[in-house]
N, C-alpha and C positions, 0 to 999 in steps of 0.2 A: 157774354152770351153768344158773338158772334165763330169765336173759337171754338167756343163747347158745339155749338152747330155746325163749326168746317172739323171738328175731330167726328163730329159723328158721317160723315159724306169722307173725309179723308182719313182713312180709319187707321191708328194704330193699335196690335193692344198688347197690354202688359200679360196678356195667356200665354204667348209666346216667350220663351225661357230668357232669350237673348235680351229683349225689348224688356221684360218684367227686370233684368237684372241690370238694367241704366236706368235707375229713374230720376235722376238729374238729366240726361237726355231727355226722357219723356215730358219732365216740366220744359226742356228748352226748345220740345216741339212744339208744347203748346203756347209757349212763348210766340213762337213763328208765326203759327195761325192768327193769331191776334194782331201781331205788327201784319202782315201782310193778308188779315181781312180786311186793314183798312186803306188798303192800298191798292194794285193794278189784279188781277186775275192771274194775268201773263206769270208774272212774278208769283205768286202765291204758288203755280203750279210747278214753276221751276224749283222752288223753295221747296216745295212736297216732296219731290220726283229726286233731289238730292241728299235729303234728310239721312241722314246713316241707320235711325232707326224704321225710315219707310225702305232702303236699301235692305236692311234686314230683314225686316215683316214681308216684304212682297220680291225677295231674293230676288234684287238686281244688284246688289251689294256684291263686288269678286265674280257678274257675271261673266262671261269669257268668250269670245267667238265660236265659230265653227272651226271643227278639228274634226276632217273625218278617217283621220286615222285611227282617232280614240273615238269615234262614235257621238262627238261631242255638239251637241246644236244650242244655239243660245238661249237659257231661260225666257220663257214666253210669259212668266205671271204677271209681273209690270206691264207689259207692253197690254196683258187684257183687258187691268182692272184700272188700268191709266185714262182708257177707254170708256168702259162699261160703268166706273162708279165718279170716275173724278171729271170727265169733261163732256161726252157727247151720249152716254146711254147707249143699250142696245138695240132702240129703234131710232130711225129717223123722224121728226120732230117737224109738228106744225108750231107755228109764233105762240100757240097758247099751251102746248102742252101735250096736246092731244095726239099719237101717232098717225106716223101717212100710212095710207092704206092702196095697197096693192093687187088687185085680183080676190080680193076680201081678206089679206091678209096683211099686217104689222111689218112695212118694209125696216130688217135691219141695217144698223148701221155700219157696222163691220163684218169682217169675214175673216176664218182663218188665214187665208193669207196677209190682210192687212197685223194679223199680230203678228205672225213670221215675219215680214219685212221689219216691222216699227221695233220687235226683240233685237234686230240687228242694233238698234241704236241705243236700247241699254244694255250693250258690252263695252268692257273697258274702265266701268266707274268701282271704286273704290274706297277705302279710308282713307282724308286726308295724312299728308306725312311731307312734313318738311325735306324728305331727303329723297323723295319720288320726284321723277315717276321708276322708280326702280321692282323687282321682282319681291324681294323683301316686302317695299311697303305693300305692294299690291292686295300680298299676301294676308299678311300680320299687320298691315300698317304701325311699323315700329321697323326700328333699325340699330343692330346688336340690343334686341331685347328692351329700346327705349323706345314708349310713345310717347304721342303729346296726348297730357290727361284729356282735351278736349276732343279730343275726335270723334267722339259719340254724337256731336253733336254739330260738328263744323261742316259746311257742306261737302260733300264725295267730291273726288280728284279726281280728274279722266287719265287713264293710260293708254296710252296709244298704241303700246305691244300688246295690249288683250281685247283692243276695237276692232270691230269688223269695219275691212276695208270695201266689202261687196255693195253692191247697188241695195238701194232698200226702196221698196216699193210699199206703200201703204193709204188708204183715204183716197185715191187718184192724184197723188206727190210721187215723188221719185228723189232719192239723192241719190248722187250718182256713185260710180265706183270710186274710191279715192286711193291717188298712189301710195299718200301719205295717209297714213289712220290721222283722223278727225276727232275725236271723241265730241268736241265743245262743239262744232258746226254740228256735226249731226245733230246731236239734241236741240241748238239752237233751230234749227230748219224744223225736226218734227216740232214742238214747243209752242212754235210759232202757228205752225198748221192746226194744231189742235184746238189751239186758243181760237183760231179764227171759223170756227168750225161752227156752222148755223146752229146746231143743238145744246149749244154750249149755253146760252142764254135762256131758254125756256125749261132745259135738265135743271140746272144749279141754281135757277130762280128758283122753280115750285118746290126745290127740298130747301132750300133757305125759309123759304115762305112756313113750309110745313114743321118748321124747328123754330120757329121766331112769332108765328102769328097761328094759324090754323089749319089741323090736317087736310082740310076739302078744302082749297084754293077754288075760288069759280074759273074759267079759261080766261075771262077781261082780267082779273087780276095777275096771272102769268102771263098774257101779253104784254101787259103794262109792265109789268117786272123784268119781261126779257127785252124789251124796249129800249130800257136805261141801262140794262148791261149791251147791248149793241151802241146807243150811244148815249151818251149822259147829258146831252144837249151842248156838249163843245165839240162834240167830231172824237172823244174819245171810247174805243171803245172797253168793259172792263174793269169802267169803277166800281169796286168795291160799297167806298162809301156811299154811292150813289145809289146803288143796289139796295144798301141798306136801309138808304133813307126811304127809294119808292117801297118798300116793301112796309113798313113802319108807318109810312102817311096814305097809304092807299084806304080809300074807304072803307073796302071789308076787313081792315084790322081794326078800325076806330068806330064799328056800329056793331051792336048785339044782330045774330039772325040765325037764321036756321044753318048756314056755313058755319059759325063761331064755334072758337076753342079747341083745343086740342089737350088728349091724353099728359100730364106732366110728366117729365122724367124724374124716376125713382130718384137722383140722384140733387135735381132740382128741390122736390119735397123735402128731403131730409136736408140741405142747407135752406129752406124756407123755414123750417120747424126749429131750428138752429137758431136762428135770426129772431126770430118773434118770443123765443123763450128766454132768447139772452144767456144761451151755452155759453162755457167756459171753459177750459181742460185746467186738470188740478195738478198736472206735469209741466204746461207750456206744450205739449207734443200732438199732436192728432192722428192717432193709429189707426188711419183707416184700411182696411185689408180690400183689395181686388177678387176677394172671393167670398 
């Protein structure tokens, strides 16, 4: 349940031709979610941000520096939605949830510019390929026409010939210009920034919250939920399971009240109805179709 709640916040989907035509990638993304729900943040979102089939879906997959001979600037989709849906939201964020507010208005958290810098840091990444970092695998990830069947699924390789070497500026961070392209610091540096980002804990609580226990969180229960993801009571911050747990044992999951319950997912009902009637397929097979 906690994967099916980090696919719905870390969104793939099978509508897209590429991603609908791996779907042994797609179970080993949700494989992902699941090992690294129950584990650090940190990791869960390096995990996301490498995926071939999140490379795909939000084309940083074969992004490429700046060329401005060819007019070329580096995809900015990743670098928005990295932001906007996976760690900090697009306002800035009190400890419950509720937006800061500015001259009466919803101060955001980013800026154009913060995506144009943070784009610079997904250039470079690609299909893994045993035989990279070469232009071939960059490419095709394969080399004379050979991949590794697994690639769809193993995480992206950084290339250094298609990294932006430029200063990146984003969030109020900097990394600086580098002589040698970087691909693995830069991402380690932003990665790190993002994760440590105040909004990170009150954002990805109250949608945890609202996938796992009740669409109307009260603000005490997203404090307390973003609490334990800033620290889990040993200094670290980010536990997963910990998150899971305050969210699970917090009062307003465990008393009926005018907060309780939430909308079930369509998809929810139909393996409940499953379950309780004691379904069975007359093949061994389950043909369920994405449309």
């Amino acid at each position: 349940r906690v994967a099916y709640a980090l696919s719905q916040i870390m969104v793939i989907s099978l509508q897209d031709g590429t991603v609908g035509d791996n779907p042994r990638a797609v179970s080993a993304y949700i494989d992902m979610l699941a090992y690294n729900g129950g584990g650090n943040y940190r990791a869960l979102l390096e995990a996301v941000t490498l995926h071939p089939m999140m490379g795909v879906y939000l084309s940083h997959l074969k992004n490429q520096k700046a060329d401005p001979l060819k007019g070329r600037v580096p995809d900015e989709n990743f670098a928005r939605e990295v932001m906007q849906l996976f760690s900090i939201g697009v306002h800035q964020l009190n400890a419950d949830g509720s937006p800061r507010v500015s001259g009466g208005s919803a101060v955001e958290s980013y800026t154009d510019a913060d995506i144009s810098g943070l784009a610079k840091v997904f250039t470079g990444w690609s299909w893994d390929c045993p035989d990279g970092p070469d232009n071939n695998c960059f490419y095709w990830g394969s080399v004379n026409n050979v991949s590794d069947p697994d690639r769809s699924f193993k995480p992206m390789q950084g290339f250094p010939q298609f990294h932006s070497k430029e200063e990146k500026k984003f969030l109020g961070t900097t990394i600086a210009a580098q002589s040698v392209a970087d691909p693995r610091a830069s991402l380690t540096h932003a990665l790190d920034h993002l994760a440590a980002h105040p909004n990170v804990g009150p954002f990805l609580g109250k949608q945890l919250i609202q996938r796992l226990v009740t669409s109307n969180p009260s603000p005490a229960y997203v404090s307390a939920v973003a609490a334990v993801f800033n620290n889990n009571g040993s200094g670290v911050r980010g536990d997963m399971k910990a998150v899971v747990k305050a969210i699970l044992m917090h009062p307003e999951a465990r008393v009926v009240s005018e907060r309780s319950g939430k909308v079930r997912e369509p998809v929810l009902r139909m393996t409940a109805f499953a379950r309780a009637l004691g379904h069975k397929s007359d093949t061994g097979s389950y043909r369920v179709s994405s449309t």
